[in-house]
C-alpha positions in Angstrom: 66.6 123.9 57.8 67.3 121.5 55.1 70.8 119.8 54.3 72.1 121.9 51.7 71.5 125.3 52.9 72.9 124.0 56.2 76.0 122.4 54.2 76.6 125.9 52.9 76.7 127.5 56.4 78.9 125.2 58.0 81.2 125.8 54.6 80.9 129.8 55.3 81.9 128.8 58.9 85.1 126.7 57.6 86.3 130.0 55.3 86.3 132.2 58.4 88.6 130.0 59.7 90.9 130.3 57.1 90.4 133.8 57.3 91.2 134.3 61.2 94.5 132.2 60.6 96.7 135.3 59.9 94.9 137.9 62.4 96.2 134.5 64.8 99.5 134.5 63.7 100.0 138.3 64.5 98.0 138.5 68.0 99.3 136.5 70.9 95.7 135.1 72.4 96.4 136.9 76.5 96.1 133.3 78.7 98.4 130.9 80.5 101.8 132.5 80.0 100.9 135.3 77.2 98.7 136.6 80.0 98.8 140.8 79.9 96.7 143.0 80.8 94.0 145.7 78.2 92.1 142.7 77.5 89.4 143.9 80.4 88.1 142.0 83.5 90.1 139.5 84.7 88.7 136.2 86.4 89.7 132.7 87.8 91.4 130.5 85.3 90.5 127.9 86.6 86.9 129.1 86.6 87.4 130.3 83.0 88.1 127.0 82.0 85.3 125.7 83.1 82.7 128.2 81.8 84.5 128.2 78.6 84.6 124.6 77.9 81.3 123.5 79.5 78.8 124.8 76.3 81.4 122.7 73.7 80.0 119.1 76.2 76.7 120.4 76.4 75.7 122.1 73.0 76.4 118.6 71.0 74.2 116.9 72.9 71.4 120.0 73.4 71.1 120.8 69.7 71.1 117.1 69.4 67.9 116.1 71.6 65.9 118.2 69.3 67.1 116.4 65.7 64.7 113.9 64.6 67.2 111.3 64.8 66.6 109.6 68.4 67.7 106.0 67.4 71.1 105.5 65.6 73.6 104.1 68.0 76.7 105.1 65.7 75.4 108.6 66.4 75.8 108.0 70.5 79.1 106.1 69.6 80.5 109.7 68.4 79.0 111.5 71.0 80.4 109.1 73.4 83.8 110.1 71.8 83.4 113.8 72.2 82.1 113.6 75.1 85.2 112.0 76.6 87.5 114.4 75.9 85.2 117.2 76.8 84.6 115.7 80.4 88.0 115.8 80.8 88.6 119.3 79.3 85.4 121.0 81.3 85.4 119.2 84.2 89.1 117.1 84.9 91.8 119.3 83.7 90.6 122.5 85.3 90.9 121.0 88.7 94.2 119.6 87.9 96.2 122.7 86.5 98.7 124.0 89.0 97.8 128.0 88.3 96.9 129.8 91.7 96.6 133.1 91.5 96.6 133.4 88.0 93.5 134.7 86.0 92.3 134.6 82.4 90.2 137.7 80.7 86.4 138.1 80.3 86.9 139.0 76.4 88.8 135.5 75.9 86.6 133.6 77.7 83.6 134.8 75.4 85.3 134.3 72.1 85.8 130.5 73.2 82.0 130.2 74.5 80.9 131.5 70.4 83.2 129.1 69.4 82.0 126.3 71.3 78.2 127.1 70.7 79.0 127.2 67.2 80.6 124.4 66.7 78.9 122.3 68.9 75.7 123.3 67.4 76.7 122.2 63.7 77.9 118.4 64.9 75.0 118.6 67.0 72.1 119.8 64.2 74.0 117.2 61.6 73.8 113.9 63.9 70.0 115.0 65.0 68.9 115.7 61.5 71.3 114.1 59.3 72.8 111.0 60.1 72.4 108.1 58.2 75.0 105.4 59.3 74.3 101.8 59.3 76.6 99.2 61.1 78.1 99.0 58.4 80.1 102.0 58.8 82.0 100.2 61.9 83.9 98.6 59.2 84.9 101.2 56.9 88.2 101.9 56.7 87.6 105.7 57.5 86.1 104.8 60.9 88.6 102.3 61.7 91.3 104.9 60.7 89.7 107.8 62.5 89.1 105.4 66.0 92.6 105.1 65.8 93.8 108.3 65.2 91.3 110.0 67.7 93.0 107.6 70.8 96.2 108.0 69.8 96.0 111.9 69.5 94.2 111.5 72.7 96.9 109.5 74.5 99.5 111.8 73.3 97.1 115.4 74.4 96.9 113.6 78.2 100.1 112.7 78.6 101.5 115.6 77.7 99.1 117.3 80.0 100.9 115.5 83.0 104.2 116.0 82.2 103.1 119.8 81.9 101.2 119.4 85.0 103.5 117.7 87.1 107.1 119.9 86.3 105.5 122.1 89.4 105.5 120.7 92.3 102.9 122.0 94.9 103.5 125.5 95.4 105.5 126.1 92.9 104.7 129.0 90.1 107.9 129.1 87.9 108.3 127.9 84.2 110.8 124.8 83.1 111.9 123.1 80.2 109.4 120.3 79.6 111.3 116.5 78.4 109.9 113.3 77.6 106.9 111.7 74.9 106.7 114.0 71.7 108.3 116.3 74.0 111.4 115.4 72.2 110.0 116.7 68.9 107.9 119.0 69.3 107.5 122.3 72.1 103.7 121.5 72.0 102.5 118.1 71.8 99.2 118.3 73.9 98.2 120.4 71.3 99.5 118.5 68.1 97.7 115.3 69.5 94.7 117.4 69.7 94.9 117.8 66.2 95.2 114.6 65.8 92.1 113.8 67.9 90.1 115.8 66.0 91.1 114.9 62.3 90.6 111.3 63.7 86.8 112.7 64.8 86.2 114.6 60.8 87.6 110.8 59.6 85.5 108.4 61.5 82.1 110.9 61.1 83.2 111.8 57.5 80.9 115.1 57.7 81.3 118.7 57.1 80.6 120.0 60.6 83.1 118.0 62.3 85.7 118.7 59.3 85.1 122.3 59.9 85.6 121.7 63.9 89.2 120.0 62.7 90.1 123.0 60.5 89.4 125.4 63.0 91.6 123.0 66.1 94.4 123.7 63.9 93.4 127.8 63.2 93.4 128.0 66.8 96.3 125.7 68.0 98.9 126.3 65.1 99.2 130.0 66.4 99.4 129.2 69.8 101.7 126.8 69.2 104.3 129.2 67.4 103.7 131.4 70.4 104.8 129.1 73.0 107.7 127.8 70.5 109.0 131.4 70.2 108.0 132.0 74.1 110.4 128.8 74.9 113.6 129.5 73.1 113.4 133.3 74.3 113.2 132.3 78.0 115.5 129.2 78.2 119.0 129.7 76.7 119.2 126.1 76.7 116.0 125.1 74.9 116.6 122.2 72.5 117.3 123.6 69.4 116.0 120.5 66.9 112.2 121.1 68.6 110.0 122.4 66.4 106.9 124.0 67.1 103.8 122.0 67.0 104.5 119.5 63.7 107.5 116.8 63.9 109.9 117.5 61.8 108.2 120.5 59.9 106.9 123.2 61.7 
């Protein structure tokens, strides 16, 4: 496949989702607590974390051992970086979520794994085939930028993480109000830093397929976000009321 014909797929793949943005604002993804049931087998969600998040760590680096790029250590830099937070996705968090008993469906599951493949194969294809940084590019302003972004977005996803994590103790299944970090701005912080994570990835890589990975984070997460925001102030009548959703101080 040459570079412009697969420039134009991974554009097609960035209008989709633009396009699933408002079929996400109207339907409440069934997981974690929007879990209901017509959405078909049920299974582990602990286990559905795992087999959901395991092909987003290993596609990258799958599609990537075939590219005819084998030598560009920028290249393993990024994949160092995405491979960080997807150890700790796939094989960290699952184990460290309080949720027994509670499952996840088959259907959800599946639409994640076509995600993952996808998107994993587009980073993957572009650093094997496409690549061309020099050590140069260490300096540039949109790595140094996009380094920083990506560990501050990652500080704030993990420890939000905990403080989610930890407001059960052992045994506990109930649901509380969740205080401290970007907690005080915002009802979803693991998943604003996220963004952040990931527009600080489309900056330091400056390529189309990790740009269209960023613009679909926030397809997915912006809904979900809402969702919880709305799931919050509807369940605790004391829910601080100058929290917005997902985006300090806007949405």
């Amino acid at each position: 496949m040459n570079e412009e014909l697969f420039n134009w797929i991974t554009i097609g793949w960035m209008f989709i989702a633009i396009i699933v943005i408002p079929l996400s604002l109207k339907l409440t993804a069934p997981y974690g607590r929007h879990t209901r049931k017509g959405w078909g087998t049920m299974i582990d969600n602990k286990l559905g974390w795992i087999i959901m998040e395991l092909p987003a760590l290993s596609m990258v680096w799958i599609v990537y051992s075939f590219g005819v790029i084998k030598d560009n250590q920028i290249v393993y830099c990024f994949l160092a970086f995405w491979s960080i937070h997807y150890v700790n996705r796939t094989l960290i968090y699952p184990f460290r979520i309080r949720t027994k008993g509670k499952k996840m469906p088959i259907s959800i599951i599946a639409f994640a794994i076509l995600f993952n493949l996808m998107n994993g194969g587009l980073i993957g294809y572009y650093f094997g085939n496409f690549a061309s940084y020099t050590t140069e590019w260490l300096t540039d302003w949109r790595f140094l930028l996009g380094v920083t972004l990506f560990f501050i977005g990652m500080g704030i996803n993990m420890y939000s993480d905990n403080v989610l994590i930890n407001l059960r103790k052992p045994g506990e299944t109930g649901y509380k109000i969740p205080y401290g970090g970007f907690f005080r701005y915002v009802s979803c912080p693991n998943l604003f830093g996220e963004m952040v994570e990931w527009l600080g990835f489309a900056l330091m890589t400056w390529c189309l397929p990790t740009l269209s990975f960023f613009i679909w984070t926030v397809a997915n997460l912006t809904p979900r976000a809402l969702d919880h925001h709305k799931w919050y102030k509807e369940k605790f009548e004391d829910y601080p009321k100058e929290r917005k959703a997902v985006f300090p101080f806007i949405l």
